[in-house]
C-alpha positions, -999 to 999 in steps of 0.1 A, spaced: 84 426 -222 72 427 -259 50 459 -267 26 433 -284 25 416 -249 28 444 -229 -6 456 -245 -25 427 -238 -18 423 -201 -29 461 -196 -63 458 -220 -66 423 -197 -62 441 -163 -82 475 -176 -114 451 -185 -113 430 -152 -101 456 -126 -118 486 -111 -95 511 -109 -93 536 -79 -66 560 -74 -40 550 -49 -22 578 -24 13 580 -16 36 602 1 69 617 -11 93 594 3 70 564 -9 66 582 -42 102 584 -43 105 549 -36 86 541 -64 98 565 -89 135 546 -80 128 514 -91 127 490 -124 85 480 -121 74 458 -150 35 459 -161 28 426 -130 39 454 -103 8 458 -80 13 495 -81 -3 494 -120 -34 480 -107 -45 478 -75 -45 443 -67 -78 439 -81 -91 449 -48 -84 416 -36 -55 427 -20 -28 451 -8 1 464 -27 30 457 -3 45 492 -5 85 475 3 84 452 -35 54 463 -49 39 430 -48 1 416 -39 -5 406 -2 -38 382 -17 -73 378 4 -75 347 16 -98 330 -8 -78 349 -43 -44 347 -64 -24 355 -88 0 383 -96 -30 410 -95 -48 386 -69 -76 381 -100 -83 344 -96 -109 335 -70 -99 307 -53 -123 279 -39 -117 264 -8 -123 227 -22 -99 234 -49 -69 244 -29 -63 214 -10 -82 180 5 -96 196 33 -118 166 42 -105 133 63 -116 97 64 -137 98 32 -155 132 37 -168 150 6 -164 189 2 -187 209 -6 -178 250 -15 -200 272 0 -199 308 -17 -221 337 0 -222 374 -11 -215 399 14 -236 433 5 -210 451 26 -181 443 10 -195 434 -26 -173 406 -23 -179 371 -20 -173 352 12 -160 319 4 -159 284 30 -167 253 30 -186 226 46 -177 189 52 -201 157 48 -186 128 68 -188 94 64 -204 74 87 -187 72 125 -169 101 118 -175 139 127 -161 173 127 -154 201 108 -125 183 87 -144 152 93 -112 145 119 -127 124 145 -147 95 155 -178 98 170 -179 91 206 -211 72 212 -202 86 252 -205 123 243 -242 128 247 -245 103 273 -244 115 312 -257 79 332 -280 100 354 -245 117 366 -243 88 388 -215 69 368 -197 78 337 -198 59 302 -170 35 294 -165 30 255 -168 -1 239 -124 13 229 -118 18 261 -89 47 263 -60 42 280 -60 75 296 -25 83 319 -35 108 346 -4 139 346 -13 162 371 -33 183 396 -31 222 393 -49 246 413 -60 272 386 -61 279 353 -29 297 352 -14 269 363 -34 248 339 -19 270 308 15 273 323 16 231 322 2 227 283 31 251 272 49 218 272 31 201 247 18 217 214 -14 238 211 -49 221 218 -81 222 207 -116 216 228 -140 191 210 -166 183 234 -179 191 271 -201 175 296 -209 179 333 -211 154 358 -209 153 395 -172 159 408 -146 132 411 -120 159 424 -131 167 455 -130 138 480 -156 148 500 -183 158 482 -215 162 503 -227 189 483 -229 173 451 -211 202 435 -204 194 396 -176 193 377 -165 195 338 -151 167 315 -135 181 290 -119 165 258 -92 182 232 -72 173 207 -33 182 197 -31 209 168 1 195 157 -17 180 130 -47 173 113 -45 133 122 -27 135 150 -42 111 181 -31 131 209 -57 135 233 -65 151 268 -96 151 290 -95 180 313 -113 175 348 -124 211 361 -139 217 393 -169 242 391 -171 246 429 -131 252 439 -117 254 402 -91 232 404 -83 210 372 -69 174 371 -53 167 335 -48 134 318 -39 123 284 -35 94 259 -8 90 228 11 118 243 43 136 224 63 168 239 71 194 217 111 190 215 140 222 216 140 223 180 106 225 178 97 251 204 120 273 181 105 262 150 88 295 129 57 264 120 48 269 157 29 294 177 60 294 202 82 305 170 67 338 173 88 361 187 82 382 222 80 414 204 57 403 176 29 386 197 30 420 213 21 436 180 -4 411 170 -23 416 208 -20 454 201 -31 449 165 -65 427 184 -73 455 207 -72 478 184 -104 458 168 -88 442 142 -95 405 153 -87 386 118 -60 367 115 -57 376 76 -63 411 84 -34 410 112 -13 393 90 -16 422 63 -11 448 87 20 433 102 33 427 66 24 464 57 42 482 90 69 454 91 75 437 58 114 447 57 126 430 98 130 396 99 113 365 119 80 382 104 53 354 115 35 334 90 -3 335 82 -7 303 91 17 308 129 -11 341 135 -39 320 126 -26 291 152 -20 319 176 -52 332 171 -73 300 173 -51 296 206 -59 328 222 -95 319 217 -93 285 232 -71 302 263 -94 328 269 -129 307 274 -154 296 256 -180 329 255 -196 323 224 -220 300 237 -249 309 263 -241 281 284 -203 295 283 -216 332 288 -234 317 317 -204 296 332 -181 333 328 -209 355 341 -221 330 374 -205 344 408 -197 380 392 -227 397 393 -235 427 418 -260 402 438 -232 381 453 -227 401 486 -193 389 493 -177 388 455 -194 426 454 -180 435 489 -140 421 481 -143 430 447 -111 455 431 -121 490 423 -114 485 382 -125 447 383 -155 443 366 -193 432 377 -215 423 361 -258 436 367 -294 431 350 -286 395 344 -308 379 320 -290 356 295 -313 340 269 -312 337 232 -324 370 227 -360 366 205 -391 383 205 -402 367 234 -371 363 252 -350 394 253 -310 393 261 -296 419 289 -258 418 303 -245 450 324 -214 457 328 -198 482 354 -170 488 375 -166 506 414 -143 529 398 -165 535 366 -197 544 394 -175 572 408 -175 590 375 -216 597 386 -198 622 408 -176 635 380 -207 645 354 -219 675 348 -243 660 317 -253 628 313 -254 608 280 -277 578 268 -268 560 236 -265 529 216 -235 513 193 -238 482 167 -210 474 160 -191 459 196 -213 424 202 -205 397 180 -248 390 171 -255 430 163 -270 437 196 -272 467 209 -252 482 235 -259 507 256 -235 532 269 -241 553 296 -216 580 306 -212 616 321 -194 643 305 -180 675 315 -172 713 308 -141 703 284 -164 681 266 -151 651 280 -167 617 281 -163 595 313 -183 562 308 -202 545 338 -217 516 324 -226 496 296 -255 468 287 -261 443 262 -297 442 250 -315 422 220 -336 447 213 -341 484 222 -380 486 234 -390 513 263 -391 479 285 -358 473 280 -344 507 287 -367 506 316 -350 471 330 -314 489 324 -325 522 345 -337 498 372 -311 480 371 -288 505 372 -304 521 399 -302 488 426 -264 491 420 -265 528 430 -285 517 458 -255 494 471 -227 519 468 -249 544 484 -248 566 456 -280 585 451 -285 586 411 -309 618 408 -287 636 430 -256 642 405 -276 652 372 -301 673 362 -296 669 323 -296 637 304 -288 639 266 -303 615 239 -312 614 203 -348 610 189 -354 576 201 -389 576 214 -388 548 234 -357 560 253 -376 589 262 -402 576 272 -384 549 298 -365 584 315 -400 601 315 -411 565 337 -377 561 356 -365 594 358 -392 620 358 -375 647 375 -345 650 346 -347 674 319 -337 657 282 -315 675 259 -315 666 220 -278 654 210 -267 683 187 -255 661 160 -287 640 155 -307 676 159 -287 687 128 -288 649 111 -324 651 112 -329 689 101 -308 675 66 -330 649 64 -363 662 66 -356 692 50 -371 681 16 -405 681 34 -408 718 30 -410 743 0 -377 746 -22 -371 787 -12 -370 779 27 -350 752 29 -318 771 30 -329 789 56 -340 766 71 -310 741 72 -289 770 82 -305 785 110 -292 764 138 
């Protein structure tokens, strides 16, 4: 590179990047120190902190929405490819995170008329909203020729049977009363469920999916079918492509809350950059998408509500035949969480209960950072001489009001009551930090314990007030603990 050249790509980089200092060890220094890097290598700067330095060629791993050698180019979603079908306009929607000091870049569809979804893919159904008093079903003016495939008995089943065709996608639900069951004196319902193929973004493939809310077996038919052939069951563009051992990683990588797929996809390429059959960003984010779809649909209430029903510690004959770590669910009351309304899910386990016995103090407390809204959770949990924490039970609350602490301990309590466990029996302390309103719902539920200040928010709060009193005590203060 020419020096006059040379100098203008670093006085470029040094006015657009923020420069942080980057730590190696040895053999990685070594590694560097070894090989020919011109003035593009990532190493130089950083990646604009839109990226990682992949440490095995020194070159940028980009964000999504950012390119370029030093990943300095924001990149808009409209801009990078025709993301809308069927006459759609898009529209670039950029928001500022105040976390990240970065902005969060998407974008947003307008469809033409008669079409809808998020790429503007399909065509409205005028069906979809219609139920005919759940005593008949709507027939479209384009009636679909719809080829019934099979029964199955369970949703294993169901998953083990759509391996044969390419991944799906759910685009709209409805209940009705159920055509499964041939005898159906009950008038137990059932769910219609419709999906598209993921192949590709215009494929016609679909599938209505027939589920039986009472017995939960599923009846599958489909329209403008295609099989996914040998080659392409071994092709890297599809989900299947990914190797055993790496959809392993990436389910190790999602447990160990990192649920991204851009994020996965760095870490992968960061730990194992060098092996081959590496998946691409597009295969995790398929796979992803996938294992969403699989797993339920939980991000709606009426989903919540549809996972939670039958589970709960009121259904005497679930609770009685229910597995020692299987969970159950307590304090029921799903709603949208307001001011008015407030949200509460418990969650326990038999075995988790027995750890009551285990306790020598017992913990109160809430995290932020676990349910997908921000609400609280609380954890509740023993620990014991070697400082150990054993965990009982958790809830999800919208808000964190004495009444809702109050609804948890009574809550808590009927479940106690069941398994014959006496709860004032085991503890005498219970440890908290300065929440008032936590206090004050042990002091109504359990009088008879006595509350101990959690040590680090004792100290947390000694720091923090400390600049209430004069300047010469404050040392002495702060450090008499």
């Amino acid at each position: 590179m020419e020096p006059k050249s040379f100098s203008k790509l670093i006085d470029t980089y040094t006015k657009q990047i923020d420069w942080q200092p980057i730590r190696y060890d040895i053999k990685t220094l070594n590694e560097l120190l070894s090989k020919n890097l011109d003035a593009s290598s990532c190493i130089l700067f950083n990646c604009s902190n839109h990226g990682i330095c992949n440490k095995n060629n020194f070159e940028c791993i980009c964000n999504e929405h950012y390119y370029g050698v030093a990943c300095e180019l924001p990149q808009k979603k409209c801009e990078s490819q025709n993301r809308c079908l069927n006459l759609g306009t898009c529209v670039d929607i950029i928001e500022f995170d105040n976390q990240t000091n970065m902005n969060n870049y998407d974008y947003e569809c307008v469809c033409s008329k008669d079409y809808f979804g998020s790429n503007c893919e399909y065509n409205i159904d005028p069906c979809s909203n219609i139920t005919c008093s759940s005593n008949g079903y709507c027939n479209m003016k384009k009636k679909v020729d719809w080829q019934f495939l099979t029964n199955v008995n369970n949703l294993k089943d169901f998953e083990t049977y759509m391996r044969k065709f390419f991944p799906t996608a759910a685009d709209h639900s409805n209940t009705n009363n159920c055509q499964l069951c041939q005898k159906n004196s009950e008038n137990h319902k059932m769910k219609a469920q419709y999906r598209h193929c993921l192949c590709e973004p215009c494929c016609s493939t679909r599938y209505l999916i027939h589920v039986c809310l009472n017995t939960g077996a599923i009846r599958i038919f489909g329209t403008n079918l295609h099989e996914l052939s040998d080659s392409q069951e071994n092709s890297e563009q599809l989900v299947k492509g990914i190797s055993a051992k790496f959809k392993e990683i990436i389910e190790d990588i999602i447990h160990s809350n990192i649920s991204k797929p851009f994020n996965i996809f760095q870490k992968i390429m960061l730990d194992y950059g060098t092996e081959r059959n590496v998946p691409k960003l597009t295969q995790i984010q398929n796979y992803v998408k996938y294992r969403r779809i699989k797993n339920g649909d939980v991000n709606s209430i009426d989903g919540l509500i549809e996972l939670v029903n039958g589970r709960t510690v009121d259904n005497e004959n679930f609770f009685l035949n229910l597995v020692d770590d299987e969970p159950f669910y307590f304090g029921v009351d799903i709603s949208d969480g307001s001011q008015d309304s407030h949200f509460h899910l418990g969650i326990s386990s038999k075995k988790l209960l027995e750890n009551l016995k285990i306790g020598e103090t017992f913990h109160l407390d809430c995290t932020y950072k676990v349910v997908k809204y921000g609400f609280p959770l609380i954890v509740f949990g023993a620990s014991d001489i070697r400082r150990k924490f054993y965990p009982i039970c958790f809830m999800i609350t919208s808000n964190e009001q004495e009444k809702d602490f109050i609804y948890f301990f009574n809550n808590f309590k009927k479940i106690t009551d069941k398994v014959k466990i006496k709860l004032t029996q085991f503890f005498e302390f219970l440890c908290i930090d300065a929440d008032r309103a936590m206090a004050n719902s042990i002091a109504t539920c359990l009088n008879s314990r006595k509350l101990i200040m959690c040590w680090y928010h004792f100290r947390a709060n000694i720091n923090k007030n400390s600049n209430k009193i004069p300047n010469e005590l404050q040392d002495d203060v702060v450090n008499d603990y």
